[in-house]
Structure formats: C-alpha cells, structure tokens
C-alpha positions in Angstrom: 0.0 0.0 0.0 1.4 3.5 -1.0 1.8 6.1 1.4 -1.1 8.3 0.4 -3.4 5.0 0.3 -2.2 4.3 3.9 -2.8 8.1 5.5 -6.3 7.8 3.4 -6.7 4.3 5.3 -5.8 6.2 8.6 -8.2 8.9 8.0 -11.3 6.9 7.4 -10.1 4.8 10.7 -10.0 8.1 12.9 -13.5 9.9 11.3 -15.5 6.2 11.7 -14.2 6.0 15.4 -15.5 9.5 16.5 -18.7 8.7 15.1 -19.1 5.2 17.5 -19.8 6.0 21.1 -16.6 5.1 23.6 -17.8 3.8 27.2 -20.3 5.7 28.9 -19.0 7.5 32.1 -22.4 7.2 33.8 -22.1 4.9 37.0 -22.9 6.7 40.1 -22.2 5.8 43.6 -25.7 3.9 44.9 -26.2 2.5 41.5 -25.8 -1.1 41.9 -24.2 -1.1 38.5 -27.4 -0.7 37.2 -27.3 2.3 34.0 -23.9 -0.1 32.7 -26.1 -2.5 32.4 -29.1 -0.8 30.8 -26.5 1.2 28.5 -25.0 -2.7 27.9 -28.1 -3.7 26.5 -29.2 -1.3 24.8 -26.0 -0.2 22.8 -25.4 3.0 21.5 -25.2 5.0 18.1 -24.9 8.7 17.7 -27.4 8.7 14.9 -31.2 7.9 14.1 -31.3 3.9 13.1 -34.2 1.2 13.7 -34.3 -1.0 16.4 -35.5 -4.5 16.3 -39.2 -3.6 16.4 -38.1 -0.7 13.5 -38.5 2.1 15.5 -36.4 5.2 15.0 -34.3 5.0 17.5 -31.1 7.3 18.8 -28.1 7.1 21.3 -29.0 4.3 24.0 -32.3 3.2 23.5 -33.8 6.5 23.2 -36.9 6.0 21.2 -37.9 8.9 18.5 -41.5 8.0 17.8 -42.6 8.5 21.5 -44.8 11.4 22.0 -42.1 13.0 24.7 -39.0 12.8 22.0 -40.0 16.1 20.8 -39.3 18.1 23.6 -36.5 16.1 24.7 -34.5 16.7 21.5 -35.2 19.9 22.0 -33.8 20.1 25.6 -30.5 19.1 24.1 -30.2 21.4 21.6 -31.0 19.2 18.7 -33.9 18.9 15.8 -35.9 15.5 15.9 -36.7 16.1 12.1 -32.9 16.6 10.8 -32.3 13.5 13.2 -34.9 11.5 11.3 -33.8 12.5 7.6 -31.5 9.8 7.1 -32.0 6.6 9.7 -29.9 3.5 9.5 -30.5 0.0 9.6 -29.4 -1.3 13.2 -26.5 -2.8 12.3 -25.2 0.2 10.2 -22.2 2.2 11.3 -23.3 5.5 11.5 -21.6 7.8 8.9 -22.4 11.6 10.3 -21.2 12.8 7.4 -24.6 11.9 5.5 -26.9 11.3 8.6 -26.9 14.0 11.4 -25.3 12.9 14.7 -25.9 13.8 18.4 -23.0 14.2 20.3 -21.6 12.1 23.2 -22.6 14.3 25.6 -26.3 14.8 24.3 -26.4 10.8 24.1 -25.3 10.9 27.8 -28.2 14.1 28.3 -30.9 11.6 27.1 -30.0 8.8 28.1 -30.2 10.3 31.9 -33.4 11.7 31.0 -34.7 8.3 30.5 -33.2 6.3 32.6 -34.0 8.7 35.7 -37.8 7.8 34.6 -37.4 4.1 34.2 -35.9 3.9 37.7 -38.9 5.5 38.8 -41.1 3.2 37.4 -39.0 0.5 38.8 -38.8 2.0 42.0 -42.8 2.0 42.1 -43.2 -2.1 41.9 -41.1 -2.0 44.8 -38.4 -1.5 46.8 -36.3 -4.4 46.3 -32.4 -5.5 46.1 -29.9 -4.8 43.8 -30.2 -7.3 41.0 -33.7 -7.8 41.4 -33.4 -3.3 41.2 -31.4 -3.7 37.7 -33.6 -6.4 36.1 -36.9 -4.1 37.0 -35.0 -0.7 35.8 -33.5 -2.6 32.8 -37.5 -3.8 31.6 -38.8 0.1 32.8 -36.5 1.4 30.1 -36.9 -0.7 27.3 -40.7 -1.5 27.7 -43.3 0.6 27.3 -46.1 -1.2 28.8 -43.9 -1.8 32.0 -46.3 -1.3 34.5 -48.9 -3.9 33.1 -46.7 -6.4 34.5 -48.3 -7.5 37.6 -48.4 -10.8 37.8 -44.2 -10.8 37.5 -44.6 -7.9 40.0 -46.9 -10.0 42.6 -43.9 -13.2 42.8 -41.5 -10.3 42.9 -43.2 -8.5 46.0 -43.7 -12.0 47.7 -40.1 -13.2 47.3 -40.9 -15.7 44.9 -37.8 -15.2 42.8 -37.9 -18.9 41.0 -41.6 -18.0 39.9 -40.6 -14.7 39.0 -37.6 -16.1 36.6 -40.1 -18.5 35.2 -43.1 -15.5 34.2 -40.5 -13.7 32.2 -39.1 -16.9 30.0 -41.8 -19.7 30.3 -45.2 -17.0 29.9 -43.5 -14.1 27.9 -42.1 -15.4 25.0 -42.7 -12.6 22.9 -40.8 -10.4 24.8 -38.6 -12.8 25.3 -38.0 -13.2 21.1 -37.3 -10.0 20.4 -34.8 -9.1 23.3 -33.0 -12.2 23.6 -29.9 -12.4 25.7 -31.8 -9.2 27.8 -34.0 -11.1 28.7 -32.3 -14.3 29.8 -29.8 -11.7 32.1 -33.1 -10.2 33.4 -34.2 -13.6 34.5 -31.3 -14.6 36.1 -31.1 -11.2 38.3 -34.9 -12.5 39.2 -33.4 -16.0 40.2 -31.2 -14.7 42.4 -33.5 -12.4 44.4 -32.8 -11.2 47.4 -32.7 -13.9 49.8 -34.8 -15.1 52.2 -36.2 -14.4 55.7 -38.6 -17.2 56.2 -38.6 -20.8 54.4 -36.6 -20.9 51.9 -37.7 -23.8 49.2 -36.5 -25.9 46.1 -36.1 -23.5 43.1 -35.6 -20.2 45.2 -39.1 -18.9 46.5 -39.8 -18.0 49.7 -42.5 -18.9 52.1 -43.4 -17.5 55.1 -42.2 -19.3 58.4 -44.9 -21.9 59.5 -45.9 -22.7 55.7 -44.9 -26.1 53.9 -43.1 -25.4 50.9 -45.1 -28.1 48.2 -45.0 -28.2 44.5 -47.3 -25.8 42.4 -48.3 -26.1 38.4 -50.0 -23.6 36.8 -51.0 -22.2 33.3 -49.6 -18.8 32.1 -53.1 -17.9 30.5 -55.9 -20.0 31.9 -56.6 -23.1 30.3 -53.5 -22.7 28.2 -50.3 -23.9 27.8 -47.3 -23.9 28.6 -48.0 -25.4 32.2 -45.2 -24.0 34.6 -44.0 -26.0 37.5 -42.1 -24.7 40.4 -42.4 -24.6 44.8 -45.4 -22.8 46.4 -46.3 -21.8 49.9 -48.8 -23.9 51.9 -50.2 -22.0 54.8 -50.3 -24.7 57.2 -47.2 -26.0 59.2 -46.3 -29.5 58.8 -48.8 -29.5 55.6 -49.6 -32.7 53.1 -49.0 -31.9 49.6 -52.0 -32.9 47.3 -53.0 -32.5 44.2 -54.4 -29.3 42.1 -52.2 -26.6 44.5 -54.0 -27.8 47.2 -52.5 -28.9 50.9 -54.3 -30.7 54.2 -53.6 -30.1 57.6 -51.6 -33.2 58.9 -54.2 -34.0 61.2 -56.5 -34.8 58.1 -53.6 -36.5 55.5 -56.2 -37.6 52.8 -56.5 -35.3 50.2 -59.0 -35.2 48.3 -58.9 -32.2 45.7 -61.5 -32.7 43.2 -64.3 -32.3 46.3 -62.4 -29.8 48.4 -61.9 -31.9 51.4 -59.3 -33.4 53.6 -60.1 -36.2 55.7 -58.6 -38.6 58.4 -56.3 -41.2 58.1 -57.8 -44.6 56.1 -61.0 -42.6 54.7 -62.0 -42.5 50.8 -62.7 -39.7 48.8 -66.7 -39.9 48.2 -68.9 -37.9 45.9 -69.1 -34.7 48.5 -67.7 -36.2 51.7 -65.0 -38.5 53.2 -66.7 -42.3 53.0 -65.6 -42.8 56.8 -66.4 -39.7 58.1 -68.7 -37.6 59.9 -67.1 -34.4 59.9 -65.7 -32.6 56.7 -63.5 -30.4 56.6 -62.4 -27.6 54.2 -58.7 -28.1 52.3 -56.0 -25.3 51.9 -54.8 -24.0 49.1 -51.4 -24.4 47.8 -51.2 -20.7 46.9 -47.9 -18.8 45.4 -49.3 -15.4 47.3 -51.1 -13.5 45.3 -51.1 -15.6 42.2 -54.5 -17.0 41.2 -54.3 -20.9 39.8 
C-alpha cells in the first residue's frame, strides 16, 4: 500500500471511530451497576437507526417515535426532524457525514433523562435489592407497557424469585423473542432475588415461616399452555401436599382435591364427603401469594 493510500486508510479509521460512542462514564455511587447495564443492553449509536421492532431509535435506546422525543430533543439542543432525515438499519455504522449525529454528551443528556424515569417506574413495583433493582429498571427502560406487568410484579413482591424467573421466559415469550440475551440476564437477576427471611424452598421462593413449601403447576393464561412447575407456599405447618395446589392439615392427610376436602387417616374420597367420616373439613390452598391458579 502507498503512502497516500495508507494516510487515506488512517483517516477513514479516525472519522468512523468518532462517530461510535466510547464507554459511557455514567455509573454513580448507589447504583448497583445498574445504568452499565441498561447502557450494555441497549448499545449505542450517535445517529437515528431502527431497532429490532423498527422504531427510530437514537443514542442508548432512546426511542424517536414516543410522544415525549419532541421536547427532549429539543432540551439538548438538537432537531428531531434533521435527526430523522437519514435513519440507518441497526447494524449500520453511522456515517455523520450523510446522517446528522448527536454528540456524546447529548447521548449521555438523554440517556439520563430516561433512565432517571425508568428507575422511577421501577422503583414504584417495589423496593427491592440490587439485582432484582437492575432487572426491573433494565425492563422500565426498554418497555413501554412496563407497568402492566403485575403478575411478575406479585412473585417479585412475595419473594418468589424462582416463579418470578419462570413469568419472564416460560409465559412471555414474545418479549422474550425480540430481546433475547436481555431477557435471559433479566431472568437470572430475578433468580437470584434477594434472599430469604422465612422458608426458603427448592427453586428459590420464599414462604413464610410456619408454611410447607409443596410443588405448584399452573397455566400462564388459563386453560393454556405452557404449564409451569415450580415450589409454592402452603399455609399450614407440617402440611400434606396434594393434588391441584392444594394442601391438608396433617391431622387430616387424605386429600382429596376434586371435592375440596381433607379427611382422616384410612378414609376414601366420596362424591361430596369422606366415606368414613362424619365431619368434613375444608382443604387449603397451595397458593404462590397473590397468584390465582
């Protein structure tokens, strides 16, 4: 290669690498790590490209079709429609000499705009630890129906990290499709939870002290597959684990489900009643909190 070829070659190096975004200097002290890994996710371009959904998107994650981007723009001294003129596929290098380009410290402007609101969002489900903190923020930024997560939110509140895992792979596999990796990382931040300070059980949840910790299955839309299995919380110490999320009072060790009954030892299950039996008695239900089977 001739000289003039190589200084070319060393040119077009130095312009492409001030138009990619270097690390973001954004961790503060009580964050847990937590805008790395939001900024991690999301990546980062200095011009308008499409995301995965193709929406026009800019810097980290900072979507240009919400009704807010206007005035946020704006804030940062920039014009939304210039930004939008030329938008890129997202895996296109962004070349600001056709497209117009924030600058790093505009990306760093919205990206704190943003991410202050998704920690709010977050921060409303709960107040919670931090990796079960970073999986909620994480979600709160990228999502924009966020809040309508409740039954994730209900395990989450209740310390039922396994069953909180298993909502976001097992019963959201949309969301699941189109972030990928994200949301295996997200799951595994619910998995590991934030301890427990009652009875811990197999898979991770958490029961309250004086519950038996029995096995649950349960649809993720009624009537519907997939069936997810995990550990739920039987109000009743010393509890026998029956059938249907259901548990009997070890005093009354015959379970019979499909009538609602428990009974004493060496009674049958009748049509209504316990076949040797004068007294019936009501069963408990196996219940993962506020989860409805």
């Amino acid at each position: 290669m001739s000289f003039k070829l190589f200084s070319v070659a060393l040119i077009l190096c130095f312009v492409t690498a001030q138009w990619q975004c270097p690390n973001l200097p954004v961790r503060h002290k009580d964050d847990c790590g937590t805008q790395d890994y939001v900024a991690h996710h999301e990546g980062c371009k200095l011009c308008a490209y499409y995301d995965s959904k193709h929406i026009p998107t800019i810097g980290i994650g900072f979507n240009l079709a919400d009704p807010s981007a206007k005035s946020y723009i704006e804030k940062i001294g920039a014009d939304i429609n210039k930004l939008l003129q030329h938008v890129i596929g997202s895996r296109d290098q962004c070349n600001c000499s056709v497209s117009t380009c924030l600058t790093m410290a505009q990306v760093t402007q919205l990206f704190q705009y943003k991410f202050v609101e998704a920690e709010k969002s977050a921060s409303s489900v709960g107040s919670f630890c931090c990796p079960v903190h970073k999986a909620l923020t994480d979600m709160a930024y990228n999502l924009r129906d966020f809040l309508k997560w409740t039954t994730l939110f209900g395990f989450l509140r209740h310390s039922m990290w396994d069953l909180a895992s298993k909502d976001l792979t097992q019963c959201n596999t949309n969301y699941c499709g189109q972030v990928g990796q994200r949301c295996i990382d997200n799951a595994a931040l619910f998995k590991e939870g934030c301890g427990c300070s009652g009875l811990q059980c197999s898979g991770g949840n958490c029961c309250a002290q004086g519950n038996t910790c029995c096995p649950i299955k349960f649809p993720c839309s009624p009537g519907q597959p997939p069936i997810v299995s995990s550990s739920g919380c039987c109000p009743v110490s010393g509890g026998i684990c029956c059938d249907n999320n259901t548990c009997c009072q070890p005093e009354f060790p015959v379970c019979c489900p499909a009538i609602g009954l428990c009974c004493r030892a060496g009674s049958v299950c009748g049509v209504g009643y316990c076949s040797r039996d004068e007294l019936r008695y009501n069963n408990s239900t196996v219940v993962a909190r506020n989860h409805k089977f």
